[in-house]
Legacy VTK file of the C-alpha trace (Angstrom):
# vtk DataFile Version 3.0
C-alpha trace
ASCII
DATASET POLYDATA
POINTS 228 float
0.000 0.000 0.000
0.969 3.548 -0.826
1.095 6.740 0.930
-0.783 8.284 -2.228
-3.634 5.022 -2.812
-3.721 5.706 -6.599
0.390 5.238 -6.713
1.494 1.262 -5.870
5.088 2.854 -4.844
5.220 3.724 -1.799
8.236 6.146 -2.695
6.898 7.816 -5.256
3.825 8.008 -3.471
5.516 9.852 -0.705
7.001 12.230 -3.323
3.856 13.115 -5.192
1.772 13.277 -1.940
4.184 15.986 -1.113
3.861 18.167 -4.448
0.587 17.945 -3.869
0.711 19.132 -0.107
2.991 21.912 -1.656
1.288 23.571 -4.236
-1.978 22.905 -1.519
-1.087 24.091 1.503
2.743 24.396 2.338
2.863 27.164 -0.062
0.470 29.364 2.238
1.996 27.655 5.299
5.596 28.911 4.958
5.554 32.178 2.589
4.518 34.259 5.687
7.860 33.432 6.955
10.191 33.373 3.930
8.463 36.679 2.661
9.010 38.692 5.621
12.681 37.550 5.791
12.958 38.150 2.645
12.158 41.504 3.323
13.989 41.842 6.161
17.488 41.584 4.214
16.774 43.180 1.299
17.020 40.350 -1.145
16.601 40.770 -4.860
15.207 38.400 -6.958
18.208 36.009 -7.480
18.848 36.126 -3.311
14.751 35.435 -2.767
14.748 32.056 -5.073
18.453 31.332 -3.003
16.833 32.310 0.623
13.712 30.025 -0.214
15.951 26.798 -1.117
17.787 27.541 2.121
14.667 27.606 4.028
13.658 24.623 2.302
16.807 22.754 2.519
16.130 23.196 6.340
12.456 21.591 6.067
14.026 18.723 4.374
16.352 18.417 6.986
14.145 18.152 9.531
12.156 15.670 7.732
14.974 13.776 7.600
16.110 13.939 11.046
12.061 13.096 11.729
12.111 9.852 9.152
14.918 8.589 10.848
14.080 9.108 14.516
11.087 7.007 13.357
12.861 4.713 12.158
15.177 3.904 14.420
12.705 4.304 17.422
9.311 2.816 16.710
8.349 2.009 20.182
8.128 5.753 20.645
5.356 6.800 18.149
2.445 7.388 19.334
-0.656 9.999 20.056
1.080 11.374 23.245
4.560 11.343 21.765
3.546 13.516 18.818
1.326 15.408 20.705
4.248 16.473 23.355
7.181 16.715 20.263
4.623 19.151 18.656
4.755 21.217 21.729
8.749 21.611 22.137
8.949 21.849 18.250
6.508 24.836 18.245
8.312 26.934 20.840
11.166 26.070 19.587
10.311 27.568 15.698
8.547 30.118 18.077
12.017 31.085 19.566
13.916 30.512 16.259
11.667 33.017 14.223
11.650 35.958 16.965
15.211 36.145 17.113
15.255 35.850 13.606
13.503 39.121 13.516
14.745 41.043 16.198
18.624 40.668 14.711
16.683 41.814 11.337
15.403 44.788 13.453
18.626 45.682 15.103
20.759 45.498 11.673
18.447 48.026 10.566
18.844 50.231 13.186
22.648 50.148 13.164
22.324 50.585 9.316
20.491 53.290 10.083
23.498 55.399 11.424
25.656 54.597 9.173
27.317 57.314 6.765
27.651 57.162 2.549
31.062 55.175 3.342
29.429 52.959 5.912
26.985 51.871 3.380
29.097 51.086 0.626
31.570 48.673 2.782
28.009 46.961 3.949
27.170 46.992 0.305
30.401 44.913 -0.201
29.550 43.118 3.489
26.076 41.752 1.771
27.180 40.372 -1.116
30.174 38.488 0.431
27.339 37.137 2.654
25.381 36.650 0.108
27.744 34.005 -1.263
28.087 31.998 1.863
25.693 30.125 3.563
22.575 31.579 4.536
21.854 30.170 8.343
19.431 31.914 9.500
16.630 30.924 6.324
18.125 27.134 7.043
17.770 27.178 10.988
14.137 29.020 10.056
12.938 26.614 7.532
14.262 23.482 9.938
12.987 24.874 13.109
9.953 25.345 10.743
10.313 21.647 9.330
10.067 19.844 13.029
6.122 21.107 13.179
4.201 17.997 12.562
2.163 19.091 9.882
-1.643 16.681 9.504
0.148 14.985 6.209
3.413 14.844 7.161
2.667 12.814 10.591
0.380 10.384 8.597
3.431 9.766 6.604
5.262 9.092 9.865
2.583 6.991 10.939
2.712 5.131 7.641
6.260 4.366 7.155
6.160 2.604 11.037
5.310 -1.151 9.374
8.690 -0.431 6.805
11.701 -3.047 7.917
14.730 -1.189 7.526
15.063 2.877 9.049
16.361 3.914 5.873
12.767 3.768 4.149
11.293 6.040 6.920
14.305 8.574 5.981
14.008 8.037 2.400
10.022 8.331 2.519
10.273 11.459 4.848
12.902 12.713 2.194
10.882 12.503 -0.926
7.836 13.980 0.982
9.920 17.349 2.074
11.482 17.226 -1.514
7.926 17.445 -2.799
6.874 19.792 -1.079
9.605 22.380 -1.874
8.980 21.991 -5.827
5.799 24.781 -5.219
4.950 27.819 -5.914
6.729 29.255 -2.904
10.363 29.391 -4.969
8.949 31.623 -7.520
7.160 33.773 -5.565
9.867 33.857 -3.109
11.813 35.653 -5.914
9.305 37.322 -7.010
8.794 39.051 -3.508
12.290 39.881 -3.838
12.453 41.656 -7.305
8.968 43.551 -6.550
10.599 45.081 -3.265
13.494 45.994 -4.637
11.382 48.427 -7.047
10.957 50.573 -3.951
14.462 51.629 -2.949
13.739 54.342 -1.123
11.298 52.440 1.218
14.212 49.777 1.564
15.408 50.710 5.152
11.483 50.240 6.401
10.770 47.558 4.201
13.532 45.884 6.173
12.054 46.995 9.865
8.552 45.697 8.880
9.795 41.977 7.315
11.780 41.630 10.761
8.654 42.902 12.679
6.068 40.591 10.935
8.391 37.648 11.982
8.617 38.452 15.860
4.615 38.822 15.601
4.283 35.416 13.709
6.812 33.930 16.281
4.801 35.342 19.246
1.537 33.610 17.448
3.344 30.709 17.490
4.559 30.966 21.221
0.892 32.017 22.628
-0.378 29.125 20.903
2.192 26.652 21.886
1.849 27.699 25.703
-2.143 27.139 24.739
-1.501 23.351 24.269
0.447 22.730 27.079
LINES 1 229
228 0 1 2 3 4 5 6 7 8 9 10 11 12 13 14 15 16 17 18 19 20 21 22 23 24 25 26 27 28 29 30 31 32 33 34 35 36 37 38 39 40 41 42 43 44 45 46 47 48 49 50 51 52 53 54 55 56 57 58 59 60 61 62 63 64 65 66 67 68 69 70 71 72 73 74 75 76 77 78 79 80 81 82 83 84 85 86 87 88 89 90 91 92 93 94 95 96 97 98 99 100 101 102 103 104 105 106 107 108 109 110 111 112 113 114 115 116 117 118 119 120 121 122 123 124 125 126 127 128 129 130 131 132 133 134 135 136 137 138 139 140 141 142 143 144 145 146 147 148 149 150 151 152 153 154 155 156 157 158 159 160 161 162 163 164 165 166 167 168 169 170 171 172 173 174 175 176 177 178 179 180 181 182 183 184 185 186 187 188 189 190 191 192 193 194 195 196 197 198 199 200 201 202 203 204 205 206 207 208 209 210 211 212 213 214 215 216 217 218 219 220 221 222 223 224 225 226 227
């Protein structure tokens, strides 16, 4: 039996249940997040499409780390296991995101007093970043990853019966890998190249992407402590 009933392979199951999941739902799950970070730094086009497979690469991480904890540890899954790892996983993304956006908010204020030379050696400062790893969309998009989303803990669920932990990784894999060929890498860029057509509004652009993510990560937070 498959993940996906119509699809006899259970991998490619797992993949295609996760496209579908990502042009469904993911899409309007994570863009909050990847929009206002995008914001936050000022990314272009080219930077939005590389901040989104970042924050993806991080979600299929975490799916990974998830297949294989299942896996390895079977005895564990159940309702009250899930129900307590969603808990810790949703302050943690909670605590992730608002710290996210408060070093967002601070780089803007220090930018802010910066002279004509100041700017130009940040100029330089950016793109050398720019080239390197970006940690902050990874640690956001894997912090993001360890919520138990409805589909992706059926999948869980579904990969228990499989012998060997290497097909709860590999199914967990193909599910995150679906999900990040969406709609949310385009319009990640896209955010980027339409906010860069307001230069002069850059500096608040920035202070409003890093204050939409503290307010999504004190969402998160209020309704973690909720559940507990």
């Amino acid at each position: 039996m498959s993940f996906v009933p119509e699809i006899s392979n259970p991998f490619l199951g797992a993949l295609v249940g996760g496209l579908f999941y990502g042009f469904a739902v993911c899409t309007s799950a994570c863009l909050p997040y990847v929009t206002s970070y995008i914001a936050g730094i000022g990314a272009g086009f080219r930077k939005g499409v590389v901040v989104t497979l970042f924050f993806n690469s991080g979600r299929i991480a975490a799916y990974a780390v998830l297949g294989a904890a299942i896996g390895i540890f079977k005895f564990l899954v159940s309702d009250k296991f899930f129900t307590s790892f969603q808990s810790y996983s949703s302050f943690a993304f909670a605590i992730v995101t608002i710290a996210i956006g408060t070093s967002i908010l601070l780089k803007s204020k220090s930018s802010s007093s910066c002279t004509h030379d100041c700017q130009n050696v940040n100029n330089v400062n950016v793109t050398k970043i720019g080239q390197r790893f970006d940690y902050r969309a990874f640690s956001l998009g894997l912090s993001r990853g360890l919520l138990l989303c409805t589909p992706l803990m059926w999948l869980l669920l579904y990969s228990v019966p499989f012998g060997p932990p290497i097909d709860s990784l590999a199914l967990a894999v193909l599910f995150g890998l679906g999900t990040a060929l969406s709609p949310m890498l385009v319009l990640g860029g896209a955010t980027g190249w339409l906010l860069n057509k307001a230069p002069l509004f850059r500096k608040w652009i920035s202070i409003i992407g890093g204050a939409i993510l503290i307010v999504l990560g004190l969402v998160t937070l209020a309704t973690a402590m909720s559940l507990i």
